[in-house]
C-alpha positions in Angstrom: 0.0 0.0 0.0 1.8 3.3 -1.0 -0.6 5.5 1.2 -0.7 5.8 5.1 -1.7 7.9 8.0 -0.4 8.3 11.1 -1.4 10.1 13.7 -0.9 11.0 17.8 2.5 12.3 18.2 2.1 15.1 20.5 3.6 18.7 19.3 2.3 21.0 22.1 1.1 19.9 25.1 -2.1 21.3 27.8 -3.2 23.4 25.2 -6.2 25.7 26.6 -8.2 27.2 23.0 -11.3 29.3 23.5 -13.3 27.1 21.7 -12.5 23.9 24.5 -14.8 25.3 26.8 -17.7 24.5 25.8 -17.4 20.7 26.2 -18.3 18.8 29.3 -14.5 18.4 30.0 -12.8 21.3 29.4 -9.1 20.4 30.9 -6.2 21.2 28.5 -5.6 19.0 25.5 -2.5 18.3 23.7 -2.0 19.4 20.1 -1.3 16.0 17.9 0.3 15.7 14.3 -1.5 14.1 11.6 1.1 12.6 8.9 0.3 11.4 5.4 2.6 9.2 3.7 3.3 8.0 0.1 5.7 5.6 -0.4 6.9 5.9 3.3 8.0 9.6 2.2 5.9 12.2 4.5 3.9 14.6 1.7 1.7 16.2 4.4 1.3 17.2 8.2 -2.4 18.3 9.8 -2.6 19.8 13.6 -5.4 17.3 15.3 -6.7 17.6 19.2 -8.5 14.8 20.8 -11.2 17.0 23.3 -13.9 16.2 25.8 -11.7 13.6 27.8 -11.0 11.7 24.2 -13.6 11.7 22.5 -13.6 12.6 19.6 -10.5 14.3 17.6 -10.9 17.5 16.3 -9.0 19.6 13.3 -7.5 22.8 15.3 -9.4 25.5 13.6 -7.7 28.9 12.1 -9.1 31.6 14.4 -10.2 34.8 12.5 -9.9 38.1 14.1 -11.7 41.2 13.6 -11.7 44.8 15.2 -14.9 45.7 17.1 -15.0 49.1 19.1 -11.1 49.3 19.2 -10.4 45.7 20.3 -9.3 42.8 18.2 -11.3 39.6 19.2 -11.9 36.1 17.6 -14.6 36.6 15.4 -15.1 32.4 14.2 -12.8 29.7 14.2 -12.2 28.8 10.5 -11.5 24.9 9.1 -11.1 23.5 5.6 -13.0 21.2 3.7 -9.8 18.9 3.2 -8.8 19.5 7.4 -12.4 18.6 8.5 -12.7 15.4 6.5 -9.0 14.3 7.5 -10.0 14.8 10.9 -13.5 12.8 10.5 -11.1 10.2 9.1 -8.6 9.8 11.9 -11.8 10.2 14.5 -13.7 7.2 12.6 -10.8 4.8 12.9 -11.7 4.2 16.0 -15.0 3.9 18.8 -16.1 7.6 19.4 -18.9 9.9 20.3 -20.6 11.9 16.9 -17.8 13.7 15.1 -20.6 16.1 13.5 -22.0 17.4 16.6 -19.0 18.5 18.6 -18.0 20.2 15.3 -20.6 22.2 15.4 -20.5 22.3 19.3 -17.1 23.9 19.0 -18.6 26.8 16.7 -16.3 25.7 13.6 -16.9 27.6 10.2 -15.9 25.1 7.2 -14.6 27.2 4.2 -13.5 26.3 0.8 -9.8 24.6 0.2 -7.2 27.2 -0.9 -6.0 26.5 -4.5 
């Protein structure tokens, strides 16, 4: 088989985003690489985060800031088309809870993949 994933190695550790809070467990969580392979050569790397105490990995999200009344805030938490169904993939591999609903429970935006 010439393609592969891998996936878990941690590359930041108790990681506290905004957008964590609203699950049930809300401790830190550790930012995880997300490796694609052809031919055993590494052609692509995605940022994962398993939340709510494991279960379910999510893509970290780009956070889009805006100015409002002086201050510049997080407006929405953006995620590609390609990130979000890489992260569905590495979630299914394995027993979880409904990768669709704490999507949207973490207040993702999916936009269109860069060309």
């Amino acid at each position: 088989m010439a393609l592969t994933i891998a996936w878990g190695i941690t590359a930041s550790n108790d990681m506290t985003p905004e957008w964590n809070s609203v699950f049930a467990d809300s401790r830190p969580v550790d930012y995880q690489l997300g490796d694609i392979f052809w031919n055993g050569v590494l052609v692509d790397r995605h940022y994962l985060t398993a939340v709510d105490g494991g279960r379910v990995i999510l893509p970290l999200p780009k956070p889009i800031h805006e100015k409002r009344n002086g201050k510049t805030t997080v407006a929405r938490f953006e995620v590609t088309r390609f990130h979000r169904a890489f992260a569905r993939l590495v979630h299914n591999t394995g027993p979880g809870e409904d990768f669709d609903r704490y999507y949207a429970d973490a207040g993702f935006v999916t936009v269109d993949n860069p060309f």
